[in-house]
C-alpha positions in Angstrom: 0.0 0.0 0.0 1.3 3.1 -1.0 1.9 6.0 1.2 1.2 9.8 0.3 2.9 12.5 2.3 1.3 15.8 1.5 3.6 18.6 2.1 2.3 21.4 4.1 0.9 24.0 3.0 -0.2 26.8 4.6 -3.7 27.1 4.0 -4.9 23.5 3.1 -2.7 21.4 5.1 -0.7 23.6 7.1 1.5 20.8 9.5 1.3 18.3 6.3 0.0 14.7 5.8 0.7 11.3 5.6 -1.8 8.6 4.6 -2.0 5.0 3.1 -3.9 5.0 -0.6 -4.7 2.0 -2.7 -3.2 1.9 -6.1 -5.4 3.0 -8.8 -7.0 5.7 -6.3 -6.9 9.4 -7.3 -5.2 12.0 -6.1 -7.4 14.6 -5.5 -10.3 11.8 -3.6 -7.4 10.9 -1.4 -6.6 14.6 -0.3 -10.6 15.2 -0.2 -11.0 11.8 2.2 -8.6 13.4 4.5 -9.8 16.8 4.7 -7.7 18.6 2.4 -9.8 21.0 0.6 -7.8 21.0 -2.6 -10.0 23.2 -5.7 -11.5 21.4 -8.1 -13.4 23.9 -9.9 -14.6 21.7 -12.9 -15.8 18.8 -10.7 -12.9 16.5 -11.7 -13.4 16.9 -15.6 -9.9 17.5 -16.3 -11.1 21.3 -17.8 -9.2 23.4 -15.3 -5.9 23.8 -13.2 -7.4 24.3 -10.0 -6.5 21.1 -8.4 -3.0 21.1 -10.2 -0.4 19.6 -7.6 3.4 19.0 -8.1 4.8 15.6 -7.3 8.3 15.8 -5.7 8.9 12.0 -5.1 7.2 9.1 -7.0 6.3 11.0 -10.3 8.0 8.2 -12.6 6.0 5.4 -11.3 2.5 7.3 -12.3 1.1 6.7 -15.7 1.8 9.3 -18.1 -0.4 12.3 -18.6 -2.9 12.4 -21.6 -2.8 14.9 -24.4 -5.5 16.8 -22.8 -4.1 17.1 -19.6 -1.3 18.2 -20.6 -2.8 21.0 -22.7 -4.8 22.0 -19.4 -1.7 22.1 -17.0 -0.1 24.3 -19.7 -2.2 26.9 -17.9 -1.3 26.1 -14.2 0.1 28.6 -12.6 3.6 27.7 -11.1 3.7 24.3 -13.9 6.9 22.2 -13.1 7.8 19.0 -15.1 6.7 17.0 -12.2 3.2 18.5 -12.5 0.1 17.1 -12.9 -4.0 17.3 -12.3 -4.6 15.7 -9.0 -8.0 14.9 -10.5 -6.6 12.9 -13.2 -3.7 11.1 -11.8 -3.9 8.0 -10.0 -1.2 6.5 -7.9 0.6 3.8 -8.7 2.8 1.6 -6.4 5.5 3.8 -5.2 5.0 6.5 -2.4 4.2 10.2 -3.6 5.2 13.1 -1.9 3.0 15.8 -3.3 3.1 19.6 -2.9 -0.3 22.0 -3.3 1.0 25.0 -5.1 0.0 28.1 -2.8 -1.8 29.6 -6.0 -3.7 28.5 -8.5 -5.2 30.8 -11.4 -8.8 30.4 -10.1 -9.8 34.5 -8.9 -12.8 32.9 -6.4 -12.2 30.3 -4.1 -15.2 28.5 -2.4 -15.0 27.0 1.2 
């Protein structure tokens, strides 16, 4: 079983995460199931960047990102190689450690 360490971040997750996953799971439902109230402005339809994270450990072992991913996280704000749609990407079976990007180029943020 795979473990996810979530980075802290200041407004989500300010003292971090670490939680078990299952492979195949999604990013985004993981942070979600553990309180972490990452955007997903487009409900998970792979339309927007909002729920963009960058993976700092583990990003090889995930499957590679589709063409239209890829065209959407050429908007992200703060895009890194490592980066991808936490709605789209599922984990595989090597840990993740995953940073929230403090921004994203959503102007309204619901809570």
């Amino acid at each position: 079983m795979p473990t996810i360490i979530f980075l802290p971040q200041k407004d989500l997750c300010p003292r971090g995460m670490v939680v078990n996953a299952n492979q195949g799971e999604i990013i985004l439902n993981i942070a979600l199931h553990n309180n972490i109230k990452i955007e997903h402005a487009c409900e998970k339809s792979c339309a927007c960047t909002t729920c963009h994270c960058i993976i700092r450990k583990g990003f090889s072992s995930l499957e590679a990102s589709g063409e239209r991913e890829d065209e959407i996280l050429d908007k992200a704000w703060g895009l890194e190689l490592e980066s991808r749609l936490s709605c789209q990407t599922k984990v595989a079976s090597e840990d993740l450690v995953i940073e929230i990007p403090q921004y994203t180029i959503n102007y309204a943020r619901e809570y």
